[in-house]
C-alpha positions as CSV (number, residue, x, y, z in Angstrom):
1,X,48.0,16.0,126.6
2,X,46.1,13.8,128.7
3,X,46.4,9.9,129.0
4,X,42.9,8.2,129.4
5,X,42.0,5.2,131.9
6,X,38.9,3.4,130.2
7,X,36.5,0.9,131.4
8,X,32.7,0.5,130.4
9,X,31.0,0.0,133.4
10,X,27.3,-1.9,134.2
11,X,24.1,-0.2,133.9
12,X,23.9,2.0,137.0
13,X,21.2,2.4,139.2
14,X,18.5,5.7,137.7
15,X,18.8,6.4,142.1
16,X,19.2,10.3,142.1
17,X,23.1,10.7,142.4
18,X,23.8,14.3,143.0
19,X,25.1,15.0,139.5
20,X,23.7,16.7,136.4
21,X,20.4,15.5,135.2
22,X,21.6,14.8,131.5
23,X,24.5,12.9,132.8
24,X,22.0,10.6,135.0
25,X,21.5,6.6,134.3
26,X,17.5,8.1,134.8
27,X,17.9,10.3,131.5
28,X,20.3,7.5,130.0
29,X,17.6,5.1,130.4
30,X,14.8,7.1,129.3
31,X,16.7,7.9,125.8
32,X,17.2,4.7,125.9
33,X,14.0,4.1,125.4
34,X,14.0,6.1,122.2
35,X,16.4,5.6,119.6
36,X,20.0,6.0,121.5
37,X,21.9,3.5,123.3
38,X,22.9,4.0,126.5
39,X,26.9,3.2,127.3
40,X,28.5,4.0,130.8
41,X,31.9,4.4,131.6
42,X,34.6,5.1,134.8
43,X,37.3,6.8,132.9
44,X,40.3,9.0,134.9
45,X,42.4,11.7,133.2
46,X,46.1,11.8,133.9
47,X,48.6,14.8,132.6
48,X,51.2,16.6,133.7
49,X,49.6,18.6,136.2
50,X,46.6,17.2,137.5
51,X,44.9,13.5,137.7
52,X,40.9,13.5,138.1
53,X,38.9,10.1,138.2
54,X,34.9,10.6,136.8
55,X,31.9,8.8,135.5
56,X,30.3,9.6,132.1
57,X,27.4,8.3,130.0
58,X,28.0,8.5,126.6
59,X,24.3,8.3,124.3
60,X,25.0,6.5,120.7
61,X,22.4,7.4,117.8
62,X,22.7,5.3,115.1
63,X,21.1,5.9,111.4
64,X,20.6,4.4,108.2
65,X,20.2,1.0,106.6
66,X,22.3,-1.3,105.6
67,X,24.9,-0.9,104.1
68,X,24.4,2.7,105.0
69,X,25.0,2.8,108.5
70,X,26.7,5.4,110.6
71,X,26.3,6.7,114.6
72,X,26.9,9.7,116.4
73,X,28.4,9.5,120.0
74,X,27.0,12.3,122.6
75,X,28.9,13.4,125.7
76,X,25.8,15.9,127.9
77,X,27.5,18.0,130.4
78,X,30.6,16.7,130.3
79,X,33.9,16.3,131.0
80,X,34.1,19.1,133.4
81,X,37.0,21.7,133.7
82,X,40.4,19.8,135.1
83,X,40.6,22.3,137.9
84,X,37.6,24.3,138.8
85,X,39.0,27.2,140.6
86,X,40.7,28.6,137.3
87,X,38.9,30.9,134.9
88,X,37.7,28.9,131.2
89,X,39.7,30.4,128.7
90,X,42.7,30.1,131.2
91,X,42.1,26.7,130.3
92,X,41.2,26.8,126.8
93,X,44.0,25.0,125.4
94,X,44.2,22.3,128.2
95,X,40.3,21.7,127.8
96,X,40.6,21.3,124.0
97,X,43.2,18.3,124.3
98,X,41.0,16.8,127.4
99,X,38.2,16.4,124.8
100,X,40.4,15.2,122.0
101,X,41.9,12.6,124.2
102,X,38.5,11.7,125.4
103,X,37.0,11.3,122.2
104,X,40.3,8.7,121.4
105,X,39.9,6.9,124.7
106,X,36.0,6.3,123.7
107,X,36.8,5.8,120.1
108,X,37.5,1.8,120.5
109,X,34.2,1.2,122.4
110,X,32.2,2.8,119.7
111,X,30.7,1.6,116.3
112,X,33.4,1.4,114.1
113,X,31.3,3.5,111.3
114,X,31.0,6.3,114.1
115,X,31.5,9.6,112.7
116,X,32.1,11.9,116.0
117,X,31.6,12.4,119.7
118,X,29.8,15.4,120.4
119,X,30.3,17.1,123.5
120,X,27.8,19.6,125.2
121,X,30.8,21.2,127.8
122,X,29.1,22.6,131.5
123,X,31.0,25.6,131.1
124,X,29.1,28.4,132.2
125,X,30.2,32.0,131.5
126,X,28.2,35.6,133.1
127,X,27.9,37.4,129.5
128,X,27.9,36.3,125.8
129,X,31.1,38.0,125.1
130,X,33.2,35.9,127.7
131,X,31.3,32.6,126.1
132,X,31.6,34.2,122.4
133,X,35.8,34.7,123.5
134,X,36.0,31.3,124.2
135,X,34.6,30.2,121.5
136,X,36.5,31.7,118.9
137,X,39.8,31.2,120.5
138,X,39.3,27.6,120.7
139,X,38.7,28.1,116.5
140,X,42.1,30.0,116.6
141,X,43.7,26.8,118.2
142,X,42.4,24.4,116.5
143,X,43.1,26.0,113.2
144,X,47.2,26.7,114.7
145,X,47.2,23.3,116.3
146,X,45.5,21.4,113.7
147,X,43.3,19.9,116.3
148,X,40.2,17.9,114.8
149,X,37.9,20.0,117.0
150,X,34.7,21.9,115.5
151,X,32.2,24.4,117.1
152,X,28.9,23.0,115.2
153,X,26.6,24.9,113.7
154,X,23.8,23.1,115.5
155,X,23.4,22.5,119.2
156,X,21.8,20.1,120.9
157,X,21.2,21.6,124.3
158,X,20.4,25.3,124.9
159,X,23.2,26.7,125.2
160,X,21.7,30.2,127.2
161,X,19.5,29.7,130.1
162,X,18.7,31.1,133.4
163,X,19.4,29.5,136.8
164,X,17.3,30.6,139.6
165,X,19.0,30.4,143.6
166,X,15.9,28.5,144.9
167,X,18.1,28.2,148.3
168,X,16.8,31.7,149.2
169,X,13.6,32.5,151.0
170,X,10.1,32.6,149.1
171,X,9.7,36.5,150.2
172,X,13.7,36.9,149.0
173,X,12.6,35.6,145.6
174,X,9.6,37.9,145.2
175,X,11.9,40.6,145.6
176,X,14.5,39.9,143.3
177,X,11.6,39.4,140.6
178,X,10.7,42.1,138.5
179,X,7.3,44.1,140.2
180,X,5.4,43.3,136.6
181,X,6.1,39.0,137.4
182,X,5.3,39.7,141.0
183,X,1.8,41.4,140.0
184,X,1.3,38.9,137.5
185,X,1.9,36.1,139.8
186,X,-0.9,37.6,142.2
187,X,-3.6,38.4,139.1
188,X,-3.7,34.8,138.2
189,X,-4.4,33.5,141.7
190,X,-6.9,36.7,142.3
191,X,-8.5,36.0,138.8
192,X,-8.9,31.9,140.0
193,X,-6.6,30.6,138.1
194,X,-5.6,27.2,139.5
195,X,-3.0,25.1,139.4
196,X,-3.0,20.9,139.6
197,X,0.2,18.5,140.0
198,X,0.3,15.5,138.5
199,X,3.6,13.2,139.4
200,X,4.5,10.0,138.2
201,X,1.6,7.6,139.2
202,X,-0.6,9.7,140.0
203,X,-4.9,9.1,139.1
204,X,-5.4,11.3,136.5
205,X,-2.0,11.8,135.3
206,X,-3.3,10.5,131.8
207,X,-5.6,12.8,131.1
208,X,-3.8,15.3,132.1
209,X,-1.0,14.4,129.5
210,X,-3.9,14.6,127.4
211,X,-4.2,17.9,128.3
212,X,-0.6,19.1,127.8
213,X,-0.4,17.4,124.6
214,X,-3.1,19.2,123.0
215,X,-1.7,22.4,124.7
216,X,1.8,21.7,123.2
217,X,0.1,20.8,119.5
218,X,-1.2,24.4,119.9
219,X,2.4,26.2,120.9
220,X,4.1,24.0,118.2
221,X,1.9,25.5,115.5
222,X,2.1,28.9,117.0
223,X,5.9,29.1,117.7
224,X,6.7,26.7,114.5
225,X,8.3,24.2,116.7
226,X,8.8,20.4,116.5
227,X,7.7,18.0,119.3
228,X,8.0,14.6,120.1
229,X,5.0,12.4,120.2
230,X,2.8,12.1,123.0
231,X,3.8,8.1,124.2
232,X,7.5,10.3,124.3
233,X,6.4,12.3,127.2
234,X,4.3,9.3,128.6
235,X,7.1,7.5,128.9
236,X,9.4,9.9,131.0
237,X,6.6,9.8,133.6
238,X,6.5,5.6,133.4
239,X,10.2,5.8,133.7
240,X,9.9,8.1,136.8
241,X,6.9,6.1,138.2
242,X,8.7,2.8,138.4
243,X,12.3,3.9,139.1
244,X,11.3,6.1,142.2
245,X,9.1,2.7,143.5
246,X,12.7,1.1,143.3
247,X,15.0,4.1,144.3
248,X,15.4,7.5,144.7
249,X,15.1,8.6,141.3
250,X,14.5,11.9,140.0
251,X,11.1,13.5,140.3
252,X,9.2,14.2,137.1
253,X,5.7,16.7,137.6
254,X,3.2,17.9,134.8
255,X,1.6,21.1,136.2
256,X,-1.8,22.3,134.7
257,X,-3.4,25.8,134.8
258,X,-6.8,26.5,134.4
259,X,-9.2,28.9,135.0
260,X,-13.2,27.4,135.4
261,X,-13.6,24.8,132.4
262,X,-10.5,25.8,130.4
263,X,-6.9,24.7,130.3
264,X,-4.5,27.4,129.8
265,X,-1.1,26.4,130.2
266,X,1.4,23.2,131.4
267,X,4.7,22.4,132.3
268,X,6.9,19.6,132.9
269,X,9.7,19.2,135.6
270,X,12.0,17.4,136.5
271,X,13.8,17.3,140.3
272,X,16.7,16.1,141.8
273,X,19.1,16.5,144.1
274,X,21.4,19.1,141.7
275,X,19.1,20.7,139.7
276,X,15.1,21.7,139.4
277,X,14.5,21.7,135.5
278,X,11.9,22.8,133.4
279,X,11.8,21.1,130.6
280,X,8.6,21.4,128.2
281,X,6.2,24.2,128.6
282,X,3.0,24.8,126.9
283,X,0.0,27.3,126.0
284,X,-3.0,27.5,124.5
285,X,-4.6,30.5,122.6
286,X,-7.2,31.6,126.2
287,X,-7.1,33.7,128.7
288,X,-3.8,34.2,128.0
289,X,-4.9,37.9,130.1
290,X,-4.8,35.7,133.2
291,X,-1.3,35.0,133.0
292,X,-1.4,31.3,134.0
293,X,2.4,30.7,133.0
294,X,3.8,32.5,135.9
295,X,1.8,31.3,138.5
296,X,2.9,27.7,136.9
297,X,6.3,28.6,137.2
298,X,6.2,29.9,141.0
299,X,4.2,26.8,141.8
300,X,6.7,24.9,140.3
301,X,9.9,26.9,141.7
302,X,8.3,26.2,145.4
303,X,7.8,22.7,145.2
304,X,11.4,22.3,143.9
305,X,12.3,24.2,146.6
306,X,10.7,22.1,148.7
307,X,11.7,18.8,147.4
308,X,15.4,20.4,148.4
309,X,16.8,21.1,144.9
310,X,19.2,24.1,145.2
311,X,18.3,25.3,141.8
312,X,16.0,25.9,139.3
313,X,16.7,25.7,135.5
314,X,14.2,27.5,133.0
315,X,16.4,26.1,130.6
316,X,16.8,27.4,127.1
317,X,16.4,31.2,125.8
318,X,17.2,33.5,123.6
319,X,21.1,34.1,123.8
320,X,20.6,38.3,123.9
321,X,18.2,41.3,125.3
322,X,17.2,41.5,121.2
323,X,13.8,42.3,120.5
324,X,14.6,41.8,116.8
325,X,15.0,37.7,118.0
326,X,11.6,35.8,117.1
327,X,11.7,34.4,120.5
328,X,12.6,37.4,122.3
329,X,9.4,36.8,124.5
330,X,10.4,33.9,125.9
331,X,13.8,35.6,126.6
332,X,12.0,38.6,129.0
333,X,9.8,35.6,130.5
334,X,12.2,33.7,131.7
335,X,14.9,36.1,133.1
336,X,11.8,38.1,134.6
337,X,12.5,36.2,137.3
338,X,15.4,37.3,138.9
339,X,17.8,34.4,138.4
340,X,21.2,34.4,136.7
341,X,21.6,34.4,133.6
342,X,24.6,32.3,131.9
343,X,26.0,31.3,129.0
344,X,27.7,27.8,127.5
345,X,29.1,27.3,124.3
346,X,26.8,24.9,122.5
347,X,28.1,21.8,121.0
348,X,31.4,20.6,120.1
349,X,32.2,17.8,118.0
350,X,35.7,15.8,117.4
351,X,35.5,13.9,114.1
352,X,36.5,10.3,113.7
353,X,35.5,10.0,110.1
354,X,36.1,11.6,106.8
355,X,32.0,11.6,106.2
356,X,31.4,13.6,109.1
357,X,31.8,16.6,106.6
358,X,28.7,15.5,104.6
359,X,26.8,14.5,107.7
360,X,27.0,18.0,109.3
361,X,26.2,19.8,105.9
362,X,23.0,17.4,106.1
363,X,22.1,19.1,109.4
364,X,23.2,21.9,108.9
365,X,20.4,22.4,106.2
366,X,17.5,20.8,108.5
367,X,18.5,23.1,111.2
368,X,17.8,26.0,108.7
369,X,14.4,24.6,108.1
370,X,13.5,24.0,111.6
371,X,15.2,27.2,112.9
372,X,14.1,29.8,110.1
373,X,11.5,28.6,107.7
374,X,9.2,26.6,109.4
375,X,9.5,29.5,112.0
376,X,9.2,32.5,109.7
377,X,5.7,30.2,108.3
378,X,4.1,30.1,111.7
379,X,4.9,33.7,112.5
380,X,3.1,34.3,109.4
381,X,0.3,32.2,109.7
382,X,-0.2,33.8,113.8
383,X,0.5,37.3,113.0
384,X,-3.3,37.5,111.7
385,X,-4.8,35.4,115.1
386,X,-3.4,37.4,117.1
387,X,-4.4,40.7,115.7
388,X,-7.9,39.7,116.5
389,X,-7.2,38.6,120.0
């Protein structure tokens, strides 16, 4: 059992701190900007054993009308494991009470109608059978402990990705590549594909969000995706633009490829001092012979390696080598590149009130839609495009 410390603490500078990107006052105030509400808060951890001091942002989403109202409190990347040097499920049960006793030590600074905090834990594990272990054992205790702690069904983070060593040489990241991503790499710049930057405040970065929008329409009806709207991804580059004049805020790029008069592909990143992330990607239906996205993504990998961030994160994948998975693509892309794969376990809620039941059945049904059926309808729909490609 842990006793909590608690303080809510002032809006904190969006300077580039060191720490996880999601945990940032940046990210804070750019969802902010979009439907949650930011809250900060020094907190320290006391049991037993160990005593650890931290800083956390906690996002609040609120729904409804009145009367109807309820809110959902979200922990990103946090709190991390009491003592680092010990293996996760060595931990399991003492990691289980630490976000119980969290969630209590929050509970009185939160909406009174709030119907959980949801965590998103940065526990990392090599294989999905160490991640799947964990999970499933923190079930068992919860079911033998009667702790009010539920794996959802629905994550909001990827909870399988690849992280990339960016420390390491250009020529030492080549080789660890597969040969097919190196040869790729070197057909789209012998073919002329080129590749622009735009950063935050940059002439042209405008119509070059034009451009990625329109791209990211095309990969939403292809993939059967939802996106945000375009003022959404607008804004994170605003938000970048006038922190950075201020401070040293995290670094947000849009990267075009094209080839003569046509735009094939974009990306967004994000840089800081942690972490290199890629966080939207996007493709039209051209050229896609010329293999734009990986010269995108080694353009992108270098200048994050030049800014100085130690990694890169490509940041959400299929969880298994399963060419049965409808993205299974975007699984062989990504680890293509040499970099480790890992594994979290997705999102983990503690309930505060007896309607969380009917709140999570609710999503549990739009996931489904999202996830399978508007998927399984654009598969459908592309299947005949593509066989005339």
């Amino acid at each position: 059992m842990f006793t909590f410390t608690i303080a809510p603490s002032p809006a904190a500078s969006c300077a580039d701190s060191g720490g996880r990107f999601l945990q940032s006052p940046f990210w804070a105030s750019f969802k902010a900007a979009h439907g949650w509400q930011q809250l900060r808060f020094e907190a320290a951890a006391e049991s037993e054993d160990i005593s650890f001091p931290f800083s956390c942002s906690v996002l609040l989403r609120t729904f409804g009308k009145s009367p109807v109202v309820f809110s959902l409190a979200y922990v990103p990347m946090m709190p991390e494991l009491p003592v680092k040097d010990r293996e996760c499920v060595e931990q399991l049960g003492e990691y289980a009470h630490l976000l119980m006793d969290f969630a209590a030590a929050l509970k009185p600074y939160l909406p009174r109608n709030t119907l959980c905090v949801r965590f998103d834990p940065p526990l990392d594990f090599q294989t999905c059978g160490d991640r799947d272990f964990f999970v499933n054992s923190l079930k068992t205790l919860a079911l033998a402990e009667r702790l009010k702690i539920v794996k959802t069904k629905v994550d909001i983070q990827p909870p399988d990705t690849v992280l990339l060593d960016i420390t390491q040489s250009p020529d030492e990241m080549l080789a660890a590549m597969r040969s097919k991503w190196r040869y790729n790499i070197r057909l789209a710049e012998k073919k002329g594909v080129a590749v622009c930057a735009y950063k935050a405040g940059d002439d042209g970065l405008s119509a070059a969000l034009d451009v990625f929008y329109d791209l990211y329409r095309t990969t939403a009806s292809r993939d059967g995706i939802a996106i945000h709207s375009r003022q959404y991804y607008a804004d994170l580059f605003s938000l970048s633009a006038s922190e950075r004049a201020k401070n040293d805020a995290p670094l947000v790029t849009l990267y075009v490829a094209r080839h003569e008069n046509d735009n094939l592909a974009a990306i967004i990143t994000l840089f800081s001092k942690r972490e290199a992330v890629y966080l939207y990607g996007a493709s039209g239906n051209l050229k896609r012979n010329l293999m734009p996205a990986y010269l995108l993504q080694w353009t992108a990998i270098n200048d994050a390696k030049a800014y100085g961030s130690p990694v890169y994160d490509f940041y959400g994948m299929p969880p298994a080598d399963d060419k049965n998975h409808p993205m299974y693509g975007l699984y062989l892309f990504k680890t293509g590149f040499g970099g480790n794969i890992i594994h979290r376990p997705g999102s983990i809620d503690i309930p505060l009130s007896p309607s969380y039941t009917l709140y999570t059945a609710a999503e549990d049904v739009r996931a489904f839609y999202h996830k399978k059926i508007r998927k399984l309808f654009a598969h459908c729909v592309a299947s005949p495009r593509t066989g005339r490609e």
